[in-house]
C-alpha positions in Angstrom: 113.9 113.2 218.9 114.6 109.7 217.0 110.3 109.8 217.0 110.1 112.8 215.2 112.7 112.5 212.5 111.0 109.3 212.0 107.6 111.0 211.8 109.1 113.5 209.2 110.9 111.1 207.1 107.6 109.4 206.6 105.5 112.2 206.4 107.9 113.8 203.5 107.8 110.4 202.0 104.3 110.1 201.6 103.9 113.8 200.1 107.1 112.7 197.6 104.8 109.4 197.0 102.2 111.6 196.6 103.0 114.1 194.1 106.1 111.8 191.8 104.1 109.9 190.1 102.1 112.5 189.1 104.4 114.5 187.5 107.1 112.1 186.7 109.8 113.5 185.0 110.5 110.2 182.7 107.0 110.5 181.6 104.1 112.2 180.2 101.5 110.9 182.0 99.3 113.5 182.8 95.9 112.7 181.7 92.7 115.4 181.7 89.6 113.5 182.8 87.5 116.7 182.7 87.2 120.4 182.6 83.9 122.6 182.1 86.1 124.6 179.5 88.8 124.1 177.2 90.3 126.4 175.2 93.0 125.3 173.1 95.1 128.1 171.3 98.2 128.0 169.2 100.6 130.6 169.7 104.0 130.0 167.6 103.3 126.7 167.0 103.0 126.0 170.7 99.4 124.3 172.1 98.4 126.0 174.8 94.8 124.5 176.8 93.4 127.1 179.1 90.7 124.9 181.1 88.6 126.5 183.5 85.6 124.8 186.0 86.6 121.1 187.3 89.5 120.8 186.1 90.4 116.9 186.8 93.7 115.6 185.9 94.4 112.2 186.6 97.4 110.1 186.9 97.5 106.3 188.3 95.8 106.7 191.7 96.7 110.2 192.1 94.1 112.9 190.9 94.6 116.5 190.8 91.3 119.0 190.8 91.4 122.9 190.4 89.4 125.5 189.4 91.7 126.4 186.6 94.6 125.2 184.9 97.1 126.7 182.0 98.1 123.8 180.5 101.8 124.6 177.9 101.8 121.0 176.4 104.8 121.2 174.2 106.7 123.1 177.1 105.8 120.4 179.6 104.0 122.7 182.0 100.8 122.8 184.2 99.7 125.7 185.9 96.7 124.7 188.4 95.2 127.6 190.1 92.2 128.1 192.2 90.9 125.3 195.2 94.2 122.7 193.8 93.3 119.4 196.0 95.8 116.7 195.2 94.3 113.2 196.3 96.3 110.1 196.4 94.6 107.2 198.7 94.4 108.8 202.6 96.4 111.4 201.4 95.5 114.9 200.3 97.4 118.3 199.5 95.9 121.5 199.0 97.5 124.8 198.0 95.5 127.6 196.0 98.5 127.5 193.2 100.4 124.9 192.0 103.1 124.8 189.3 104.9 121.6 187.3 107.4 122.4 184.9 108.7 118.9 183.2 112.1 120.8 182.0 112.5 122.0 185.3 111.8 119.0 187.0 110.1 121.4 189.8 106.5 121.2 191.8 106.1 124.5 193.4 103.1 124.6 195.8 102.7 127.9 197.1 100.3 130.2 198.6 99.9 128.3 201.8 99.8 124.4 201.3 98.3 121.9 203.9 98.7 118.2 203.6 96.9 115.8 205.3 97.0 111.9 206.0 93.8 110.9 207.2 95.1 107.3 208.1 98.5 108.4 209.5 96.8 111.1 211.5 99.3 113.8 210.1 98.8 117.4 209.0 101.6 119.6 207.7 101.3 122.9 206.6 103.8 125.7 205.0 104.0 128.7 202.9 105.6 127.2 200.0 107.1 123.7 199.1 109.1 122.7 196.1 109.9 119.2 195.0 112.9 118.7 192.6 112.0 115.5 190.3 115.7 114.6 188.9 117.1 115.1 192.4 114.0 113.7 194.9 114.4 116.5 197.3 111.2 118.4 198.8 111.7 121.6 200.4 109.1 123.3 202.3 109.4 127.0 203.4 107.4 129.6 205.1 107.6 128.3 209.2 106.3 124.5 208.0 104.8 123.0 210.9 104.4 119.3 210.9 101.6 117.9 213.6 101.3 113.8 214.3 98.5 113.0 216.8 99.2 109.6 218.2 96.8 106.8 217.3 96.6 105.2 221.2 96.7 107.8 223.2 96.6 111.7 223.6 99.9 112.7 222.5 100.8 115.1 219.7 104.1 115.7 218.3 104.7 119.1 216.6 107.4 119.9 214.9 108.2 123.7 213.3 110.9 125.1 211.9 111.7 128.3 209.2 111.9 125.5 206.9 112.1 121.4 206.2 114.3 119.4 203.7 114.3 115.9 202.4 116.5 113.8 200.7 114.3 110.9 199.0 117.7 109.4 197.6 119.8 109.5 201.0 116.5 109.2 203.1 117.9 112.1 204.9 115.4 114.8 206.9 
């Protein structure tokens, strides 16, 4: 039991590593590296980029591609939609939509997200997740399954559940 938690606490940990510094709350950080299409539009004095085709955005060592994004720069918000792949090292996340609101604090995969770690052997996949910036909490709902393979041998942990928390501050699963 001790392995799993263990398992989960680092797997969580790695997707929070994953998608913080990304969309850091203390920060605007958010770079676009590329999209086929911008179209920028102002609407009340608000910038608003609709990109569509390749849409790269590209933070640190974490890079974030989608088919399309809505992109609410004075509101501090990113819609990605379309084949969203989140890369970070071994580590990857897709989901077909994913939402940052910088107000909020909030990432909101949904649609079905599946995270991988090539080097840890992990995959974890769930309905829905949503990570809370200001309080380092990820949430991930929809019967998340989390499945470890075991580097020496042929064992496979699984763990499921109707849903998975983690506490980033408390370190708590």
């Amino acid at each position: 039991m001790n392995h799993g938690i263990r398992v989960l606490s680092s797997m969580i940990s790695a997707m929070i590593v994953l998608a913080c510094p990304l969309f850091s709350a203390d920060r605007d950080a958010l770079v676009l590296k590329n999209a086929d299409l911008n179209e920028n539009t102002m609407i009340d004095g608000r910038l608003i980029s609709k990109l569509t085709g390749n849409v790269i955005f590209e933070y640190d060592s974490t890079t974030v591609h989608s088919d399309n994004a809505l992109w609410r720069r004075d509101e501090g918000k990113v819609n990605f939609t379309g084949n969203v792949k989140v890369f970070n090292g071994s580590k990857q996340m897709t989901c077909p939509v994913l939402d940052f609101d910088k107000n909020k604090k909030t990432i909101v995969a949904r649609n079905c997200l599946v995270y991988t770690d090539t080097l840890d052997r992990m995959r974890v996949t769930a309905t829905a997740g949503t990570y809370r910036t200001d309080r380092k909490d990820l949430t991930l709902a929809g019967s998340p399954v989390l499945r470890k393979a075991d580097s020496t041998g042929g064992d496979t942990l699984i763990i499921k559940g109707d849903r998975m928390a983690w506490d980033d501050s408390l370190k708590i699963a």
